[in-house]
C-alpha distance (Angstrom), angle and dihedral (degrees) to the residues before:
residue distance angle dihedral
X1 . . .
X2 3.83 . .
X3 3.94 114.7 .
X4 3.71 117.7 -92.7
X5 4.06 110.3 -96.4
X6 3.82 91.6 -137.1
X7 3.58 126.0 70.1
X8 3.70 132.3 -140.5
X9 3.80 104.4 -94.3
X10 3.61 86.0 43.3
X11 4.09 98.0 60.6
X12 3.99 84.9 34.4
X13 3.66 88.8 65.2
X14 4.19 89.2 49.0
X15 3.68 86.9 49.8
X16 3.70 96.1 47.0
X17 3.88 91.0 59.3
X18 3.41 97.0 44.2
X19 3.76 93.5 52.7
X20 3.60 90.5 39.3
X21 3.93 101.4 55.2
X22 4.05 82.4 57.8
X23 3.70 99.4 39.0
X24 3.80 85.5 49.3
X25 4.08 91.3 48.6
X26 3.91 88.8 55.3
X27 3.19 93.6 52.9
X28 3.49 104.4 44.0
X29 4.09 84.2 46.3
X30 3.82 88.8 59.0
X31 3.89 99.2 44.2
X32 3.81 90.3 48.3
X33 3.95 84.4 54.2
X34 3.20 90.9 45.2
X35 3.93 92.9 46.5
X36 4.21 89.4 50.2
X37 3.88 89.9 57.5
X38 4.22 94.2 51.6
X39 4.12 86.8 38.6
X40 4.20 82.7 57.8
X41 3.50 114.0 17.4
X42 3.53 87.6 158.5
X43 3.73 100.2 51.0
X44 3.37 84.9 50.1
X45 4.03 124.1 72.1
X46 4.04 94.8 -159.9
X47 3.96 111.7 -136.0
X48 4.38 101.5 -152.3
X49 3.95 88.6 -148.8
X50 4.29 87.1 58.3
X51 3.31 86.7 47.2
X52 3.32 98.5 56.7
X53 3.71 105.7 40.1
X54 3.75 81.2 67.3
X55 3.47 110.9 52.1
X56 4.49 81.1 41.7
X57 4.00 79.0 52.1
X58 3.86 89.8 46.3
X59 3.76 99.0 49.5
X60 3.90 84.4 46.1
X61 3.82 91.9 54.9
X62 3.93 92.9 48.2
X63 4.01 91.3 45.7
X64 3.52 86.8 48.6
X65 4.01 99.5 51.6
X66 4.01 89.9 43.5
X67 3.97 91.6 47.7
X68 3.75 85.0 52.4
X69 3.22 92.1 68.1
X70 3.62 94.8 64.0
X71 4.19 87.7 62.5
X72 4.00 81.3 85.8
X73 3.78 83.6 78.9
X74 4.02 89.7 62.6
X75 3.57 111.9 114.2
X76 3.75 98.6 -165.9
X77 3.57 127.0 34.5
X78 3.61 113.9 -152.0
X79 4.10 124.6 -176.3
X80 4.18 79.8 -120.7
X81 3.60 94.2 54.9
X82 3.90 81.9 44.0
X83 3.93 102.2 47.3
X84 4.18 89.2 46.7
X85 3.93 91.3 56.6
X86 3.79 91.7 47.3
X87 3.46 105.4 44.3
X88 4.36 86.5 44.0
X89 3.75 85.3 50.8
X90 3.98 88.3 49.4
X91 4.19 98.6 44.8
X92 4.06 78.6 55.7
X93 3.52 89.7 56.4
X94 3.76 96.1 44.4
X95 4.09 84.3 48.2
X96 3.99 86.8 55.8
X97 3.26 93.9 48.7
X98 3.79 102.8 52.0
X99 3.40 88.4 43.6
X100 4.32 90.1 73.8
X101 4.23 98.3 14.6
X102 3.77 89.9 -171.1
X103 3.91 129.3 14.8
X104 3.60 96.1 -176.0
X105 4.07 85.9 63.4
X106 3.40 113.0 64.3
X107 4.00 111.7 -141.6
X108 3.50 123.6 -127.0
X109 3.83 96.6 -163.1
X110 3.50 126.2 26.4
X111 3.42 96.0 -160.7
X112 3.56 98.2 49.1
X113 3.87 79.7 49.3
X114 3.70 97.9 55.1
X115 4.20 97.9 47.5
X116 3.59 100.1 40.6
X117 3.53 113.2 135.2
X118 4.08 85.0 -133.2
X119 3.88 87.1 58.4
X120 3.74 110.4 97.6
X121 3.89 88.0 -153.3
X122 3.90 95.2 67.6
X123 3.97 82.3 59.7
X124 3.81 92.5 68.9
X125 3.93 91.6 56.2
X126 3.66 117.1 98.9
C-alpha cells in the first residue's frame, strides 16, 4: 500500500474542525439554556440536579476541546482513531441537547424537564 499523501498535522487540523464545529454547537446549546433560565428566572422553577449536569457537561466540553489539542502529537491517523473522536464529540452534542429539548419553549420545571419520558436524557439512566 502506497503511503498516505497527507501528513499528520495536516489531517489533525481536518479533525480539529470537524470536532470543533460540534464541540462549539454543544456549548453554545448549553449557554443559550443557560441564558433562557437567567432571562426568566421566574418562569422558570430551577431543578439544582439540571443545573448541574450542565455546568459537569460544560467543564467536560472545555476539557475535551483543550485535550484535543494534544491529538497534534498523533503520529498516525487512522479512520478508527478518527470515527472514536467524532462519534465522542457527537454523544456530547446529543448530551447538550437533551439537556434543554426545546429553547423556543420555555420550561416551567426543570425537573419535570429532565425525567420526562419524552427526554432522550432519562434514556441514558440505568
Amino acid at each position: 500500500m502506497l503511503p498516505h499523501p497527507l501528513t499528520s498535522p495536516d489531517i489533525f487540523q481536518h479533525v480539529r474542525m470537524i470536532m470543533g464545529m460540534v464541540v462549539g454547537l454543544s456549548v453554545t446549546r448549553l449557554l443559550t439554556g443557560l441564558v433562557r433560565i437567567i432571562q426568566h428566572p421566574s418562569q422558570t422553577r430551577i431543578y439544582p440536579v439540571h443545573i448541574g449536569w450542565v455546568l459537569t457537561l460544560l467543564l467536560m466540553l472545555m476539557h475535551f476541546w483543550w485535550w484535543e489539542l494534544w491529538l497534534i502529537e498523533l503520529p498516525v491517523w487512522r479512520f478508527e482513531t478518527y470515527l472514536f473522536l467524532i462519534l465522542y464529540a457527537i454523544i456530547l452534542f446529543f448530551l447538550s441537547a437533551f439537556y434543554f429539548l426545546n429553547l423556543s419553549v420555555i420550561i416551567q420545571d426543570m425537573k419535570i424537564s429532565l425525567f420526562q419520558d419524552e427526554n432522550g436524557f432519562s434514556r441514558f439512566l440505568p
